[in-house]
N, C-alpha and C positions, 0 to 999 in steps of 0.2 A: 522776613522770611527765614533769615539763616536762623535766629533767634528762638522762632517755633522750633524747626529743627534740631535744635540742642537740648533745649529744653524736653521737647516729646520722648528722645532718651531714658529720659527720668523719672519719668511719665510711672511707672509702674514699681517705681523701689519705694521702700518702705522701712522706714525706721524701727527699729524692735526689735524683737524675737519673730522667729518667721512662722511659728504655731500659732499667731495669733493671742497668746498671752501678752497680759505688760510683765517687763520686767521684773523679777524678784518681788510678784505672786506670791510662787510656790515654794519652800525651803528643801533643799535635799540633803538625806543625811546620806553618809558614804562609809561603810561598813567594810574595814580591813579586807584587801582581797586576800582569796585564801590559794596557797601554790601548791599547784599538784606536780611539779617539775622536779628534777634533782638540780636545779638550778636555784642558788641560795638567792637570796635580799631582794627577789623578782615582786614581792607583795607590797615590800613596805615602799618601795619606786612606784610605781603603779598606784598607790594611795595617795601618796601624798601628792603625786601627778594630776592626780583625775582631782584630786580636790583643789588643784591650784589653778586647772583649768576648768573647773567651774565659776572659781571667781573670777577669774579674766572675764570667760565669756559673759557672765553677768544675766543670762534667761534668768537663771532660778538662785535664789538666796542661800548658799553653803552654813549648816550648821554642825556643831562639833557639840556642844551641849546638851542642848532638847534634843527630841524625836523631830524628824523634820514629816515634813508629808509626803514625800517619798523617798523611800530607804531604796539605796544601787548598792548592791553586793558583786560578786564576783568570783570566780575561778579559773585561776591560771592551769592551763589544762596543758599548752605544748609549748616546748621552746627549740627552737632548730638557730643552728650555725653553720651556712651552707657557703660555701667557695663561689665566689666570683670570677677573680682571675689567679693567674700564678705567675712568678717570679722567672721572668725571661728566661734567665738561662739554667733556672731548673723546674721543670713541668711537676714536680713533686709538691713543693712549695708553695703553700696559699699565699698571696700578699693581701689581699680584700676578700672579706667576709660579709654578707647579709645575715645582721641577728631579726628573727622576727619571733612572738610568741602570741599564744590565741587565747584568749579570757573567754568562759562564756559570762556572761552583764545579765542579772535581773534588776529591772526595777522593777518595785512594788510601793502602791497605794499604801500607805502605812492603816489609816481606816479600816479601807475596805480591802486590806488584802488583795485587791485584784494586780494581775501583774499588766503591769504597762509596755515594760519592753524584757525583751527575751531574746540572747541574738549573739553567736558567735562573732568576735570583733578580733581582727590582728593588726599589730603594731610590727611595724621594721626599720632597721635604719643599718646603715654600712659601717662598716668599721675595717680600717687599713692596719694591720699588722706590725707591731714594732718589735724591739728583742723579747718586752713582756708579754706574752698573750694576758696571762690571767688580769697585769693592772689596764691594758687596752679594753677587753673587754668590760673592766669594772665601770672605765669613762667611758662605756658606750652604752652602758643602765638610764640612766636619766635622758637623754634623746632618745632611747627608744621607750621607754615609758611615756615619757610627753607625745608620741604620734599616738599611741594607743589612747591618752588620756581623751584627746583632742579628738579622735574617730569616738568615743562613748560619748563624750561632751554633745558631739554634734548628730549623734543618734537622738539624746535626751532632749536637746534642741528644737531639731525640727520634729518630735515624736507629734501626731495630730490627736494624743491624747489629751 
């Protein structure tokens, strides 16, 4: 009895891709995002993010040479740097930061043109303050690229196209 019980659990997971594709089908090409920010190196993070988390997650087959069968593009549209808390004993004083910025992601049918996904996506992650802002900030690029990589990944993932 306990046995069914554990087992039934599991009853409904599934190995794969959760679209119903098998894996690495479909190839994706990932086309330079483009930065509409005054926020500099926000594109070339963001690319090579979203193409390192396509390989991880493994749905769809990452290409860099050929045309793949669906090309994700991209534009970095907003970047904000908002205060969280401040420095006990001066309320002026940021000590932690939330960076977040918003892309909007097409993907398209390389074929037929048709677009598959369409969809503003934002990435954020914290950043604690040290004497440098500018190099704090700079080591706080790649974790926040990788959250955004990882919310397009898993749009393109579970898309039911």
């Amino acid at each position: 009895m306990l046995l069914v019980v554990l087992l039934s659990g599991c009853a409904g997971y599934q190995v794969g891709p959760s679209n119903g594709q098998r894996a690495g089908d479909r190839t994706v090409q990932v086309v330079p995002f483009t930065n509409r920010t005054l926020e500099p190196r926000l594109s070339d993070a963001v690319t090579a993010a979203l193409r390192q988390e396509i390989q991880r997650e493994g749905t769809y087959k990452l290409v860099t040479q050929a045309p793949g069968d669906v090309v994700v593009s991209g534009e970095i549209t907003h970047f904000l740097r908002g205060e969280i808390s401040f420095v006990p004993t001066d309320v002026i004083t940021a000590r932690d930061y939330q960076l977040s910025f918003t892309a909007h992601v097409v993907a398209r049918d390389r074929l037929t043109g048709k677009i598959l996904l369409e969809r503003d996506l934002t990435g954020t992650t914290l950043m604690r303050v040290g004497p440098d802002l500018p190099s704090v900030e700079r080591q706080s690029l790649p974790p926040l690229a990788t959250d955004l990589a990882r919310k397009i990944t898993a749009a393109l993932a579970d898309g039911d196209w």
